[in-house]
C-alpha positions as CSV (number, residue, x, y, z in Angstrom):
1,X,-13.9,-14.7,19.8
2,X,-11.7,-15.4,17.0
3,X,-8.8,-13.0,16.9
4,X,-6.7,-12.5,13.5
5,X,-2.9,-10.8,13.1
6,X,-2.7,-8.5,10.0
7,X,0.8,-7.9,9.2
8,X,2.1,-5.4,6.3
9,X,5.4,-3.9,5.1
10,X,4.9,-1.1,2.5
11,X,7.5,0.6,0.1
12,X,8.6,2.8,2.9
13,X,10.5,0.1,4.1
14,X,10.3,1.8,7.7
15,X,8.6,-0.8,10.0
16,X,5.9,-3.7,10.2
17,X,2.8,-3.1,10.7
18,X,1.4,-5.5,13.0
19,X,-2.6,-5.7,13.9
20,X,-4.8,-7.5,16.2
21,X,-8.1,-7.7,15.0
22,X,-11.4,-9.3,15.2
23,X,-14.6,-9.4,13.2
24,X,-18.0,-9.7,15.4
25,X,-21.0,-9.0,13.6
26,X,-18.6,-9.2,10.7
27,X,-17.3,-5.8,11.1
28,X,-13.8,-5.3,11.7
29,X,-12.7,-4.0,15.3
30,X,-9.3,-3.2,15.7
31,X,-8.0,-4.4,19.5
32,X,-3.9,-2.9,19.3
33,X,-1.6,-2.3,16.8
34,X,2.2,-1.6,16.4
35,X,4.4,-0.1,14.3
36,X,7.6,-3.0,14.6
37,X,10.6,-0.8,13.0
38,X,13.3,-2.2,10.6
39,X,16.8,-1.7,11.5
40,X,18.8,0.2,8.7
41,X,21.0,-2.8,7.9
42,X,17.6,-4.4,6.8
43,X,16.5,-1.7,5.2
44,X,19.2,-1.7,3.2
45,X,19.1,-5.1,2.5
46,X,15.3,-5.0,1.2
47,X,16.4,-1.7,-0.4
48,X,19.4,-3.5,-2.9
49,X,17.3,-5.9,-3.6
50,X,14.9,-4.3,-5.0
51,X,17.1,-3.3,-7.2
52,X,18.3,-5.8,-10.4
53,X,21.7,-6.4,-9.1
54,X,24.5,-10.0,-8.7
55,X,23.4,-13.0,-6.5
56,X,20.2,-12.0,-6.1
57,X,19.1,-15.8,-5.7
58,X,21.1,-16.0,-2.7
59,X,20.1,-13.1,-1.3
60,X,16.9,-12.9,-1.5
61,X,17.0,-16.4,-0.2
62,X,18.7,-15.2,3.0
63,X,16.6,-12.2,2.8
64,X,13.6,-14.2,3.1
65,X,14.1,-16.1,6.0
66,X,15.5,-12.8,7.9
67,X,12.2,-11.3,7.2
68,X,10.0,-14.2,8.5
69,X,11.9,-14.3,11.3
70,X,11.6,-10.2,12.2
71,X,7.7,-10.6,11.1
72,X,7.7,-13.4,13.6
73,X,9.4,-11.1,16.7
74,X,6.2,-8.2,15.7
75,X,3.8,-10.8,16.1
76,X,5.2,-12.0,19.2
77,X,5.7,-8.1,20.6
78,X,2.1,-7.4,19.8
79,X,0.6,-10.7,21.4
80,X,3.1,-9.7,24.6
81,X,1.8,-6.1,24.6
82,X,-1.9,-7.4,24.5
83,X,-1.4,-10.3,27.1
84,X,-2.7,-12.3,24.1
85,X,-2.1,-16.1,23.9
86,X,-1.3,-17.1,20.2
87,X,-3.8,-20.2,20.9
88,X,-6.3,-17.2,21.0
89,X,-5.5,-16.0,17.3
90,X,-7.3,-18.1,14.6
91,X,-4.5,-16.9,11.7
92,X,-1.9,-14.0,10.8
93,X,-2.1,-12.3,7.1
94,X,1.5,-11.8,6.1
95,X,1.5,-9.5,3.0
96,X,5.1,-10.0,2.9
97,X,8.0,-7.5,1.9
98,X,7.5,-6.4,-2.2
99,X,11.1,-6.5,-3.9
100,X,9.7,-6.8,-7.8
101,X,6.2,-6.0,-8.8
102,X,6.5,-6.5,-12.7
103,X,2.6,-6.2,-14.1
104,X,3.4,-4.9,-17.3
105,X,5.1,-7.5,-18.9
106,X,4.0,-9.3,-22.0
107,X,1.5,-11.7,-21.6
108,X,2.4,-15.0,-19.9
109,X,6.0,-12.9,-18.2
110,X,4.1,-10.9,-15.8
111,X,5.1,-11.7,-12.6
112,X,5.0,-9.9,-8.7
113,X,7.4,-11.3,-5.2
114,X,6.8,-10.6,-1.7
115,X,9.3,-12.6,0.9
116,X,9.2,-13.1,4.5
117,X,8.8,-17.0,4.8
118,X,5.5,-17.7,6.3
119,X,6.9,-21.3,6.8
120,X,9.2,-19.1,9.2
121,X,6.2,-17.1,10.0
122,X,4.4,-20.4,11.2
123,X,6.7,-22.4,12.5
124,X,8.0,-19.3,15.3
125,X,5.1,-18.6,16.0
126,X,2.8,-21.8,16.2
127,X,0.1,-19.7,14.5
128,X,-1.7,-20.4,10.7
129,X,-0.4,-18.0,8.6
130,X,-1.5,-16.8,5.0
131,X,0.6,-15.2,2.8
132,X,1.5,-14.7,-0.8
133,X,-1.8,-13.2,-1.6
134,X,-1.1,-11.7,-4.7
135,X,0.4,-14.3,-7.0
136,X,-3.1,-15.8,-7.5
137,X,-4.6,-13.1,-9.0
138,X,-1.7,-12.6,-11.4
139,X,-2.9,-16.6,-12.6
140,X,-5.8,-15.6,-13.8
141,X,-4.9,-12.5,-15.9
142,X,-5.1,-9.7,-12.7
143,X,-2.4,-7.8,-11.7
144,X,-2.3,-8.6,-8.4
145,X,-2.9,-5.1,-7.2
146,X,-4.2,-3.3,-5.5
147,X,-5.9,-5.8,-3.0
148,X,-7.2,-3.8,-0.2
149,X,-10.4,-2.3,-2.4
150,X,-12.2,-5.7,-1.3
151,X,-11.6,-4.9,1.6
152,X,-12.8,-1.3,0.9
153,X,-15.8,-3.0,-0.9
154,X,-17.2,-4.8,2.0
155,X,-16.8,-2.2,5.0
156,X,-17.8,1.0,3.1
157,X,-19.8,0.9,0.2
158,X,-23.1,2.2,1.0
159,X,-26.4,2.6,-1.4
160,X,-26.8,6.0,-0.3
161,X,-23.7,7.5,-0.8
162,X,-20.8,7.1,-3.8
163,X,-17.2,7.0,-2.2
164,X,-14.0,7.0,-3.0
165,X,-11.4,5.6,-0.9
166,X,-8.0,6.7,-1.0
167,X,-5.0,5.0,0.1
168,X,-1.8,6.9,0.5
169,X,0.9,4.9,1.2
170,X,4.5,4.7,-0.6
171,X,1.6,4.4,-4.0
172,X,-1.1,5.6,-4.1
173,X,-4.7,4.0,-4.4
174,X,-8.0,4.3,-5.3
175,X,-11.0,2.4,-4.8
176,X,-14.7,3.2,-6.5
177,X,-17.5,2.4,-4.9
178,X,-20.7,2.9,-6.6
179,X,-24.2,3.7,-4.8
180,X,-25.7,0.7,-7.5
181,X,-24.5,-2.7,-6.3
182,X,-24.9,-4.0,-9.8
183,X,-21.8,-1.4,-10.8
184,X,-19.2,-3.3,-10.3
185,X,-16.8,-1.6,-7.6
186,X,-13.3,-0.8,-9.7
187,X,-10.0,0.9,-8.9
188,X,-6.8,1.5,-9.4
189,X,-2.8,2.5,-8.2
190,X,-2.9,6.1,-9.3
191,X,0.9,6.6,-9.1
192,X,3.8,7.6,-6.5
193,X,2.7,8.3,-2.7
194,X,4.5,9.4,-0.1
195,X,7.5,7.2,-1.8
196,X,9.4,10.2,-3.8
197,X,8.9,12.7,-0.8
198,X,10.7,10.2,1.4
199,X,13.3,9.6,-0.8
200,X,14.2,12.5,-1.6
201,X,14.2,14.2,1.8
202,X,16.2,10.8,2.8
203,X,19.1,12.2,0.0
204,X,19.0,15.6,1.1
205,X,18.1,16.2,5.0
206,X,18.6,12.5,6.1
207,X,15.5,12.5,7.5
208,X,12.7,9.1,7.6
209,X,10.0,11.9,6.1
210,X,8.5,15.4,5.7
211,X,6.7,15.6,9.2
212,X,3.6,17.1,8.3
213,X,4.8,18.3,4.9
214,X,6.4,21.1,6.4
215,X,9.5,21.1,4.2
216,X,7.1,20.6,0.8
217,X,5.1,23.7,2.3
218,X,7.8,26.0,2.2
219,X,9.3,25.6,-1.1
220,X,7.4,26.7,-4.5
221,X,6.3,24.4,-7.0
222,X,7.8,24.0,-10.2
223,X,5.5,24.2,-13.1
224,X,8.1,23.4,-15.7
225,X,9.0,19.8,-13.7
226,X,6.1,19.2,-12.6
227,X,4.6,19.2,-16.3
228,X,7.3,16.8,-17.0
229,X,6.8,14.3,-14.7
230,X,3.0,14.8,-15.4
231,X,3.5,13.2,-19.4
232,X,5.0,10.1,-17.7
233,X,3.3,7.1,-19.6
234,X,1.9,5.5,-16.3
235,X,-0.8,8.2,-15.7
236,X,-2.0,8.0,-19.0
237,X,-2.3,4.6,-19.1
238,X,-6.3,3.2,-18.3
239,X,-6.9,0.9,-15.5
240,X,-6.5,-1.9,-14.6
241,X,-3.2,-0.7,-13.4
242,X,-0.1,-1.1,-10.6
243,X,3.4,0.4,-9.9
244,X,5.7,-0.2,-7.2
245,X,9.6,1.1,-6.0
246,X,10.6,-0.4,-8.8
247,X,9.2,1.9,-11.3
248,X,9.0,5.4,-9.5
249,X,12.2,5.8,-7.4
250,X,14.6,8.5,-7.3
251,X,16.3,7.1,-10.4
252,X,13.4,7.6,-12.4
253,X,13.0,11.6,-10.4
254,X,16.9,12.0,-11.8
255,X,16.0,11.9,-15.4
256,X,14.3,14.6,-14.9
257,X,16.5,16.8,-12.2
258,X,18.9,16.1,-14.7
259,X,17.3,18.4,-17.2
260,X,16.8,21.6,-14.4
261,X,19.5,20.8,-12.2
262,X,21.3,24.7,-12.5
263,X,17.7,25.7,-11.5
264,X,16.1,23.8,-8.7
265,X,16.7,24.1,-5.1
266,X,15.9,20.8,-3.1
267,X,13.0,22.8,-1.4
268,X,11.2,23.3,-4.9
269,X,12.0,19.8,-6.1
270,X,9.9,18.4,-2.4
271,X,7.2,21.2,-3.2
272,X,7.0,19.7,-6.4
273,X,6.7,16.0,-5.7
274,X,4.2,16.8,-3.3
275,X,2.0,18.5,-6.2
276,X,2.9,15.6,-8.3
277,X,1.3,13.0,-6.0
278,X,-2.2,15.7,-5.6
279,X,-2.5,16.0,-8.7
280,X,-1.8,12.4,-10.5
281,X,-4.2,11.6,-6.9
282,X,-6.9,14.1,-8.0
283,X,-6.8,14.0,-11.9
284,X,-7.6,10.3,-11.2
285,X,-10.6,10.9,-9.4
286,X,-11.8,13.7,-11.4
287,X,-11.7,11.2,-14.5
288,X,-12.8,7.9,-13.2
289,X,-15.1,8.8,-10.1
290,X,-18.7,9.6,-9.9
291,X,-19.8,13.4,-9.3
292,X,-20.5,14.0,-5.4
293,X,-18.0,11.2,-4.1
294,X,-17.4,11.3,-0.4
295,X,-13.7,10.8,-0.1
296,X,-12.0,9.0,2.6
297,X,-8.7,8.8,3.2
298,X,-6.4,6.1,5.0
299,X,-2.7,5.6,4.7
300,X,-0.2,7.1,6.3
301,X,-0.3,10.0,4.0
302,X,-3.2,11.0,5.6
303,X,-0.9,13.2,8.6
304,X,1.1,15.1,5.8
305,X,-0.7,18.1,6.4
306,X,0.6,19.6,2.8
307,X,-0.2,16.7,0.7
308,X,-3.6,16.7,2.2
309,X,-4.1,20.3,1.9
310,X,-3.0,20.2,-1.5
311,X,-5.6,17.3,-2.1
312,X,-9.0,19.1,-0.7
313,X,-7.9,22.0,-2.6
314,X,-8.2,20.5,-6.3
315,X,-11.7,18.2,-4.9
316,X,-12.8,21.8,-3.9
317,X,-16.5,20.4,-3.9
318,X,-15.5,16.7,-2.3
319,X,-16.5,15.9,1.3
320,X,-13.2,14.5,2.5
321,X,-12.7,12.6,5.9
322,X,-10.4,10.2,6.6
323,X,-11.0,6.4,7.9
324,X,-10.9,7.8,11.7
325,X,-14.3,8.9,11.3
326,X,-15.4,5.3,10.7
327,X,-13.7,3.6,13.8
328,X,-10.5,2.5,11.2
329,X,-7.5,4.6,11.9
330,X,-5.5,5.4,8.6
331,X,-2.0,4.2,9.6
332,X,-3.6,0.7,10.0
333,X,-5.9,0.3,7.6
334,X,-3.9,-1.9,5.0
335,X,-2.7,-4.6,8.3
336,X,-6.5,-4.9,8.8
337,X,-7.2,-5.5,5.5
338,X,-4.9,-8.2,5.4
339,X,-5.9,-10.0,8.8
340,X,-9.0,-9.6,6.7
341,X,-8.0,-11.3,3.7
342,X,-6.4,-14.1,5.6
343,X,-10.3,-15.1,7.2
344,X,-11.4,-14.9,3.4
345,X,-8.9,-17.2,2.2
346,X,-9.2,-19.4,5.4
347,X,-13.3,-19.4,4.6
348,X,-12.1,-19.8,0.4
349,X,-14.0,-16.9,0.0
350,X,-12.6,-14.7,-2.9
351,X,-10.0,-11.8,-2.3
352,X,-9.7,-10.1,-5.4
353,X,-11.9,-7.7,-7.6
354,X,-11.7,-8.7,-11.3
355,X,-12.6,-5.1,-11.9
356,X,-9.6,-3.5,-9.8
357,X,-7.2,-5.9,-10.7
358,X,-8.0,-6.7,-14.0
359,X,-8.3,-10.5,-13.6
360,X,-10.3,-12.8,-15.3
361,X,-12.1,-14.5,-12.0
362,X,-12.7,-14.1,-8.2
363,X,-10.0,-16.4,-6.7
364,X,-9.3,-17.5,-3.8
365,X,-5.8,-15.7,-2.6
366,X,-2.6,-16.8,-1.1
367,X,-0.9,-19.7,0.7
368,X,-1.8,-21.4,3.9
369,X,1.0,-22.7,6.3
370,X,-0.4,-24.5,9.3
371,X,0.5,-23.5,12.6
C-alpha cells in the first residue's frame, strides 16, 4: 500500500499538522495524525514576517530553511509514532507556511508565498515531496485559493444530495457542490475564521484560543460594530475570491475599535467577532448556495461551540454535520487534502477548480523534489 504525508500550517500559526494517509479504493483513510506545535520564537518569526517590514529577503530566507527543517522533525515524529518506514511513504504534500497572499493585485502583479524548503523537506527526510501548490494556479489567471474544494469535489459530491462544505480555519471556506455533475462545483474564502477571535483573545487574556467559544458566549454582541465590519469591501466583492492574515488582522479590527473604544468591553468586541465570522459564513451561503444544502463542517472551528451555535442558528432549515460523520475528522481535513493533492500532482492530474479559483485552466499544481 502506498502511504502519503499531508502536511499543513494555517494562519493560526499554532502547529503543523502532519497526516498519514492512504487511498485504497481511491477513498482517503486516514492511519494517525499530529498536531507538531511551533515554538513561540517561531511564531514570532512567521508572525513579523508576514508583516511588510526591513530585510525581509534575509529573513525569509532563513525563515525558510527553519521551517523545512521543523516540517522535517513532524514528519519524522509521525513516521516514529506509527513505526512507519519513510521507504513506505510514496510522497509528502507540504502546503508550506503563507507569509503574503496578494490576489488582488492588478493584473500581471498578483502574486501568493508559502516557505518551508521542500529541498529541506526532501533532503531530511529521503522522502518526494510536493510543495508550492498554489503558484500554478495564479499562472493561469486563478487565485490560488482556496485549493481544498477539489478535494471536497472528489470525496463528497453526491447526485442525490447538494452540499456545502465549510472549512473553518484561520479563513473561512466554502465549497459548492451541485447534485448535476454538469454544474460546475464553485466556491469561495468567505472571510475571517477563527483568525480575529484568536488574536484578539491572544491581546487581551493571553490565551492560544476561545476554548469552546466560552468567552464569545458570554459577552453581547454589538450591533453598531458588527454593522461596521459587515460593509467591509471583501464580502461584497463576488467570487472568485481569497484573503489571508494579511488582510484581516487585528490592525484592520483597530480601525474600527478605534471609533467605539469609550464603549466596548473586550467581552463584546469577542462576542462580536464571533457574529462577524457566522454571519459573513452564512450570508455567503444564503446567496450563493442551492436551497436544501446539507452542510458539513471541517476545520478546527468546528469545536467552538459558540461559533457553531451561532452558525446552525442563521441555516435554521440546514442539515449540518460535520466531516466526522464521513470517517474525515475536522482538525485534519485540510493535511489530507494535501497528501491528496501531492498523489494528483505526482499522477499530473489537475489540482485546481477554474470555477473556485478563478483560473483560466485545470493545471497541474506544485513542485516536485525527489527524495
Amino acid at each position: 500500500m502506498n502511504y502519503y504525508i499531508g502536511l499543513m500550517s494555517g494562519t493560526s500559526l499554532d502547529a503543523i499538522d502532519a497526516a498519514l494517509v492512504s487511498f485504497p479504493d481511491e477513498r482517503p483513510v486516514l492511519h494517525h495524525a499530529i498536531n507538531y506545535p511551533l515554538n513561540k520564537s517561531l511564531r514570532d518569526d512567521i508572525q513579523t514576517l508576514c508583516t511588510p517590514g526591513d530585510n525581509e529577503i534575509d529573513r525569509m530566507g532563513q525563515l525558510d530553511i527553519v521551517l523545512g527543517n521543523t516540517f522535517a522533525t513532524a514528519v519524522k515524529q509521525l513516521l516514529a509514532d506509527t513505526d512507519t518506514d519513510a521507504t513506505q511513504i510514496h510522497a509528502i504534500g507540504s502546503h508550506g507556511q503563507t507569509i503574503r497572499h496578494r490576489p488582488g493585485l492588478e493584473k500581471g502583479k498578483c502574486f501568493t508565498l508559502q516557505i518551508g524548503d521542500p529541498n529541506t523537506i526532501a533532503e531530511l527526510t529521503g522522502i518526494t515531496t510536493v510543495a508550492d501548490f498554489r503558484r500554478r494556479d495564479m499562472a493561469v489567471g486563478g487565485q490560488g485559493a482556496p485549493l481544498v474544494p477539489a478535494f471536497h469535489a472528489a470525496f463528497f459530491s453526491t447526485d442525490t444530495q447538494a452540499r456545502v462544505i465549510l472549512n473553518i480555519g484561520g479563513m473561512a471556506n466554502v465549497t459548492l457542490l451541485p447534485t448535476n455533475t454538469k454544474t460546475p462545483v464553485s466556491g469561495f474564502d468567505t472571510g475571517p475564521g477563527n483568525i480575529l477571535l484568536d488574536s484578539w483573545i491572544q491581546q487581551q487574556q493571553q490565551q492560544p484560543f476561545d476554548h469552546n467559544g466560552q468567552w464569545a458566549a458570554s459577552g453581547n454582541v454589538d450591533l453598531h460594530l458588527l454593522d461596521a465590519l459587515l460593509k467591509d469591501n471583501f464580502f461584497r466583492l463576488p467570487p472568485p475570491k481569497s484573503t489571508g492574515r494579511e488582510y484581516f488582522n487585528l490592525a484592520w479590527l483597530q480601525q474600527y475599535l478605534d471609533k467605539y473604544k469609550h464603549t466596548l468591553t473586550p467581552v463584546n468586541v469577542q462576542a462580536t467577532l464571533s457574529e462577524l465570522t457566522a454571519t459573513s459564513i452564512t450570508d455567503a451561503i444564503k446567496k450563493y448556495a442551492a436551497e436544501n444544502i446539507e452542510l458539513v463542517v471541517c476545520g478546527g472551528g468546528v469545536r467552538n461551540t459558540d461559533l457553531m451555535q451561532r452558525i446552525v442558528k442563521k441555516l435554521a432549515l440546514t442539515t449540518v454535520k460535520t466531516s466526522d460523520d464521513y470517517s474525515l475528522p475536522a482538525e485534519w481535513m485540510e493535511a489530507v487534502a494535501f497528501a491528496w493533492l501531492a498523489r494528483e500532482t505526482l499522477a499530473y492530474r489537475p489540482g485546481n477548480l477554474p470555477g473556485v479559483t478563478g483560473a483560466r485552466r485545470p493545471v497541474v499544481l506544485g513542485g516536485i523534489y525527489p527524495g
